[in-house]
N, C-alpha and C positions, 0 to 999 in steps of 0.2 A: 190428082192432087192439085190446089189451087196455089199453093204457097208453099213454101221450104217448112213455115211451122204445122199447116195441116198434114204434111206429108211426116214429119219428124213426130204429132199427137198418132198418128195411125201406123206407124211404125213400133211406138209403143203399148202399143193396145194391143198390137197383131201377134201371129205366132211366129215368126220367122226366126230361126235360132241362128244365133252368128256365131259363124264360124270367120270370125276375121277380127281385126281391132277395134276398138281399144279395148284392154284386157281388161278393163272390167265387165265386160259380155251385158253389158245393160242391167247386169243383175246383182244389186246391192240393194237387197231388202232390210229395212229394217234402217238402212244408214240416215244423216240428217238432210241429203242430197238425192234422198232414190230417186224422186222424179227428175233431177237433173241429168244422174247418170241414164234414166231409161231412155232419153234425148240427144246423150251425146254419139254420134255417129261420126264414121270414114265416108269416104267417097264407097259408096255401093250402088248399085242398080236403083234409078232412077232419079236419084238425088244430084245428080251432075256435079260438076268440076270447075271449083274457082277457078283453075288456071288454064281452063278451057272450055270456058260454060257455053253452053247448047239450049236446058232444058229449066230449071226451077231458078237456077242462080242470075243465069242471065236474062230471064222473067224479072228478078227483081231488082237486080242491077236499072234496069230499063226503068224500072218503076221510077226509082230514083233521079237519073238524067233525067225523065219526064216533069217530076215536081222540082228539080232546082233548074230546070232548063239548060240543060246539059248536050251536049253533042254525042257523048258516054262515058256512062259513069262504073267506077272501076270498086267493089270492097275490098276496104283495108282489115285483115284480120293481126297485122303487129300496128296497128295505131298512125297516128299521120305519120311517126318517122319514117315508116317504110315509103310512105308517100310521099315526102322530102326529097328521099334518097333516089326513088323512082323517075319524081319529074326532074331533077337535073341533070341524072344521067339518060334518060333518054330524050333532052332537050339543048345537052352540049356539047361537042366533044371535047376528047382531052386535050387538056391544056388550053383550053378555050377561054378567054377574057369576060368578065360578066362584072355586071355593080348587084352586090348585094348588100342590102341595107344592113347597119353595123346592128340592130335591135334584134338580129333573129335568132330562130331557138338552137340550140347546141346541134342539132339534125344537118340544118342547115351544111354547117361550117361541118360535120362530117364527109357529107358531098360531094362539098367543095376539096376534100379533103382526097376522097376515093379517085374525082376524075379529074385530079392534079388540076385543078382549074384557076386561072390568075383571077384574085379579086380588087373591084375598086369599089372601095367602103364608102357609102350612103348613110351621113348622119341625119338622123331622123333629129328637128329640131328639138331644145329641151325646153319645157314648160315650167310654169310658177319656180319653186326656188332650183329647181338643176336635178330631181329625184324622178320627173314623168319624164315620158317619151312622146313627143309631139307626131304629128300625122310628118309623112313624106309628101314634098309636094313633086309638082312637075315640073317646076323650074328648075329643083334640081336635078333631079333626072337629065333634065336638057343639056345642062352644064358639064354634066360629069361624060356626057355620050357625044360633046365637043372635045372636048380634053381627051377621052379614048376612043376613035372613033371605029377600033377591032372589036369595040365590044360586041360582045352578040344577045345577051339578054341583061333581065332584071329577074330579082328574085325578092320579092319585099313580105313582109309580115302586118295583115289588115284584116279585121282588129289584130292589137296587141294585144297582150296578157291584160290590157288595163282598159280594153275598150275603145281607144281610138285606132280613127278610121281615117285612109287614105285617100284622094280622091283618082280612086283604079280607072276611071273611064279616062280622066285625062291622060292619064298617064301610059295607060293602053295607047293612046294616039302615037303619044311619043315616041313610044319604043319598036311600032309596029311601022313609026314613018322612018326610021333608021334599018328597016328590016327584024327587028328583034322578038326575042322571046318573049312573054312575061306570065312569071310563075307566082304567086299570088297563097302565102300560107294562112289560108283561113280556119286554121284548128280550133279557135275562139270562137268563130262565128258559125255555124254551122245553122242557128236560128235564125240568119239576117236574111233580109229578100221575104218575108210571109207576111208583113204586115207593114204597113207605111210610119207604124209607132216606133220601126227600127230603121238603121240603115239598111239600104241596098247590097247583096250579094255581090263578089266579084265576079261569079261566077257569067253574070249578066250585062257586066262593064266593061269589058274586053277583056280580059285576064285571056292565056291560053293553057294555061293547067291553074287548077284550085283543089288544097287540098284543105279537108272539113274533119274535124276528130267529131266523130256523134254524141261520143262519149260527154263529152266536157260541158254541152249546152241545150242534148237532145237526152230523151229517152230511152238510150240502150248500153250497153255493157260495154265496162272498162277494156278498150283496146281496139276496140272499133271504130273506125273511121271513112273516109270517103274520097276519090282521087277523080274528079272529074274533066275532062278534057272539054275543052268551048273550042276548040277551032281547029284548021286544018295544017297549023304551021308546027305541031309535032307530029313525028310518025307512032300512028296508036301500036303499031308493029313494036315498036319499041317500048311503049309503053309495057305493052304484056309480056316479053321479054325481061327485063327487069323486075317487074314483079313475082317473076319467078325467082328470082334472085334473090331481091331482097323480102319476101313472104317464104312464109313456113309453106312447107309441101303439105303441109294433114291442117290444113285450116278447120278452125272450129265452127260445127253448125249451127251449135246452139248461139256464137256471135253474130254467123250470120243471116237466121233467124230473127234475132232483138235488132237488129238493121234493120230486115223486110219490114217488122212489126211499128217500127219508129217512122217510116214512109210513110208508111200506113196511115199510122197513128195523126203527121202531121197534113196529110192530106186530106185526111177526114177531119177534123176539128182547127186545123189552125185558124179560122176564124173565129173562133173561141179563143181556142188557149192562150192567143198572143194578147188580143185586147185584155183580156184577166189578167195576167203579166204586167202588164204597162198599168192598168189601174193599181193594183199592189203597191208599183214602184211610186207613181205618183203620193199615196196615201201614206206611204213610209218617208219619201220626205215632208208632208205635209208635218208628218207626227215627228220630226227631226230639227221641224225651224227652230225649234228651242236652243238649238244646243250653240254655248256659249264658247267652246274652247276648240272640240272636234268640229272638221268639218268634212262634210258629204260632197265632192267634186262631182258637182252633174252634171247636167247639157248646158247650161248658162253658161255655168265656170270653163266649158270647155272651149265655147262659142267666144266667150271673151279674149282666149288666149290664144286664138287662129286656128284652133283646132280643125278640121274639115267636117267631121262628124262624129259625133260617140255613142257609144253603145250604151246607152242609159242600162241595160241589166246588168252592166258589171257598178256594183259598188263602193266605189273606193272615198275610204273616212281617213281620213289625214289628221294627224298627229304634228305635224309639223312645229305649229305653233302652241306647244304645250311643252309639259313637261314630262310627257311619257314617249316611248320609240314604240312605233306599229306594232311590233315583237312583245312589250307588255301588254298592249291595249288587247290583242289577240291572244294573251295568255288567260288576262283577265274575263274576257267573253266568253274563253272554254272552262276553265276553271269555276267559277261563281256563278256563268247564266247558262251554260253547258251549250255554249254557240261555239261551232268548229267552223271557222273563215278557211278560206282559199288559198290564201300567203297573205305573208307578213312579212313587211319587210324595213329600212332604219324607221322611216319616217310615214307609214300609213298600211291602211289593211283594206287586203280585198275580199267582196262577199261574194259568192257569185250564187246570180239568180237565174231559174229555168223556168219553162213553164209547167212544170211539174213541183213548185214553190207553195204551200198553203198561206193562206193570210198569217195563220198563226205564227208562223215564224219572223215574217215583217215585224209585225207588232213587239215581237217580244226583243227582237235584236234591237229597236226604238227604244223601247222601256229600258234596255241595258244602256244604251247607247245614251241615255236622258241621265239617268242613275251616275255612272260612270263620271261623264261630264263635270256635272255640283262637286265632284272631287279631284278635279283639275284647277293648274295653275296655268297663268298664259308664261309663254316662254320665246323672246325672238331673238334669246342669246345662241343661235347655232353657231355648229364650227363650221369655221370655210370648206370644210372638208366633208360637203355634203352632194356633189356634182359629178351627174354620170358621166360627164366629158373628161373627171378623172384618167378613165377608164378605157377612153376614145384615140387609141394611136395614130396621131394623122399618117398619110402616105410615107413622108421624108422621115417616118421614126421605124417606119416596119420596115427592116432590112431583108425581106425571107418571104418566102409564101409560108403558107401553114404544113404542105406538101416536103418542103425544102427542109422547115424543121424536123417535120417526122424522120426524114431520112439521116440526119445528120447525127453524129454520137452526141451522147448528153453526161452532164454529170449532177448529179442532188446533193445540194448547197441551201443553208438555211433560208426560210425564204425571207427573214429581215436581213441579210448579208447579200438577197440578189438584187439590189439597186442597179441599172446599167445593164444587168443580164439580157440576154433571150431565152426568152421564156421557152422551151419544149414542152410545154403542156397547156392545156387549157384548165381556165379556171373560170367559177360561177355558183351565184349562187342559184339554190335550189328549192320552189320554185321562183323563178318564169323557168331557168335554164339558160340565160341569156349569156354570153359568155365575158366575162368581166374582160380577163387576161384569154389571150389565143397563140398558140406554136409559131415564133417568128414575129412575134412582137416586142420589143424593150419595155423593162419593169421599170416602174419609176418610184421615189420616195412617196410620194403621193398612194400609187397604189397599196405600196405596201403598209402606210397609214391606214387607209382605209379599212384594206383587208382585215385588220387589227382589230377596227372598230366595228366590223362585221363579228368575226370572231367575238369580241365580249360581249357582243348584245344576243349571242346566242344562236345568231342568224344560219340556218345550214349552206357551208361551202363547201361546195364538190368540185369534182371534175381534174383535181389531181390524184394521185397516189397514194400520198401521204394526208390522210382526212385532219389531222391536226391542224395542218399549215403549217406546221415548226419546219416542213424543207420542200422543196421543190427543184425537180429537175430543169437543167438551163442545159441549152445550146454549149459544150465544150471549148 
């Protein structure tokens, strides 16, 4: 067998009668999945062992480190979370001091969560009106590892959910001339680094763990992702430890499979597929200059605002200055031009593009986007109450780690009556996953406006108990 998928087609072809899992024995004839199920397999003879690959997994594992330039590279069959969770616990120990940027995904603050670990919060600057997340730089970085000098890593998010990018090499300097870690969540970008029409991978900038969801920007199935190690400053022992941990014991083949085949795929053609990518994108806003009310935040608008670098394939059409919230403008696109965006969120909508994108679909999300527009009003009456910094607890406001809240009794109090409170839960909306409110941090008037103003636009908030919002648990 040349590959986990040739091995998994000849398995089903063959006669070998199983006598083992999963109970549906390969054999669902007639179902709307039978070739799926005749695919899906256990660990049996020949087929090797995610959590201790030898033979086809760790063949393709390699494949992978090889095209992102990896040291080794690790499959995620539970998605980057596991890969969150993996590189910080095998990268710090408990109770251990780290700055992790205040913009990361809910996994993150898990983590930090499990290995009781002290955090100092890294505001990622805020751009145009107070609603993006600006790149991190290195100065701060510097500043905040003068101010705590037990820190032992960084843990930052490059791209965001919106495409900007951090500049990881310098920043690598910095934290590696302190002795430090730097763990690098590149769940966004998993396409960067193939083509010089994108940014550069961290993977290749010093980072020492990077973790890539495939799913989100490559060609393979929901939940799949990629946990790569660059350098010798974590123990890989640990790594694979942990991933037993935090990964399911009966990993799926057929995900790990659409992995192999996505390697595959982008090492044989990425000279292709990304230049076609990049022309699309260039041609849709070519076909967008028209537009008088939305606007398309690209590489200019990003450049202009110190941005370090952006991911031109993420999308984002801003609402801002109009009279509709991201949340109609995206209702409007699925409803009447049957376009389904990425998130929506008060004030803009993201599209996200792969290279697995047909022209047609540029074209037609333009033509809606043109259409739409002629029935816009300009609008620069916002409320003040439009700034992620809302949201932003400086150090002198967070009385608690997040660790401290968990363990503390709580009590559920309405949450327009918890002003002043500590929060015992996180809160966020859904997607990015970022987390608005976190356990051990003070609620303020402000947020709790917001929250509100989340709430009637529709917008999904998670991450408490009570999915209303009508109460949330505080610190007792």
């Amino acid at each position: 067998m040349s590959s986990l998928y040739d091995g998994l087609e000849q398995l089903a072809e063959g006669n070998i009668y199983p006598f083992h899992m999963p109970g549906h024995k390969r054999n669902m004839p007639g179902h709307k999945l039978e070739t799926a199920y005749r695919m899906d397999i256990t660990e049996i003879a020949d087929f090797d062992n995610l959590h201790y690959p030898k033979g086809l997994i760790k063949q393709a594992q390699d494949k992978a480190a090889r095209l992102w330039g990896a040291k080794e590279s690790f499959f995620l069959v539970n998605g980057s979370t596991a890969g969150i969770l993996t590189a910080l616990s095998a990268a710090f120990s408990k109770k251990s001091e780290i700055i992790l940027a205040r913009n990361c995904h809910k996994a993150a603050y898990h983590g930090v969560l499990l290995k009781e670990l002290k955090t100092h919060y890294l505001y990622p600057e805020l751009i145009d009106e107070g609603f993006l997340y600006g790149s991190v730089s290195g100065k701060q970085v510097q500043a905040l590892y003068e101010k705590y000098p037990e820190t032992k890593g960084v843990f930052l998010t490059s791209p965001n959910y919106d495409g900007v990018v951090s500049p990881i090499e310098e920043i690598s300097e910095i934290v590696h001339e302190y002795g430090g870690i730097l763990i690098v969540d590149e769940a966004h970008g998993a396409h960067l680094g193939f083509s010089e029409e994108f940014p550069e991978s961290a993977v290749t900038k010093g980072a020492d763990l990077v973790i890539q969801s495939l799913h989100k920007t490559l060609p393979s199935f929901t939940q799949t992702a990629i946990l790569h190690l660059c350098s010798d400053r974590v123990d890989r022992n640990k790594i694979q430890n942990y991933l037993g941990i935090y990964q399911t014991s009966s990993p799926s083949y057929l995900f790990m499979s659409t992995m192999e085949q996505c390697v595959e795929m982008v090492e044989r053609e990425k000279n292709q597929l990304f230049p076609r990518l990049s022309e699309y994108i260039e041609e849709f806003l070519e076909d967008t200059e028209g537009l008088k009310h939305l606007k398309i935040l690209d590489e200019q608008f990003a450049k202009e605002r110190g941005i370090y670098r952006f991911d031109k394939s993420k999308l984002i059409i801003s609402t801002y200055h109009t009279n509709i919230s991201g949340k109609e403008l995206a209702d409007r696109l699925l409803s009447t031009y049957h376009l389904e965006m990425e998130m929506a969120c008060e004030h803009y909508v993201l599209a996200l593009t792969s290279i697995c994108d047909k022209k047609e679909g540029f074209k037609r999300l333009a033509l809606a986007l043109l259409e739409i527009d002629k029935g816009l009003k300009e609008n620069h009456d916002k409320s003040a109450l439009n700034g992620l910094d809302i949201f932003w607890s400086r150090e002198e406001s967070i009385p608690m780690s997040i660790s401290q809240a968990e363990e503390l009794e709580k009590e559920t109090i309405c949450f327009n009556q918890s002003e002043n409170r500590i929060s015992g839960e996180f809160l966020y909306l859904y997607p990015p996953g970022v987390p608005l409110i976190v356990p051990g941090e003070y609620i303020t008037k402000e947020m709790i406006m917001q929250i509100a103003s989340y709430k009637k636009q529709g917008l999904s908030i998670q991450g408490i108990k009570d999915n209303t919002t009508i109460c949330i648990e505080v610190i007792k």
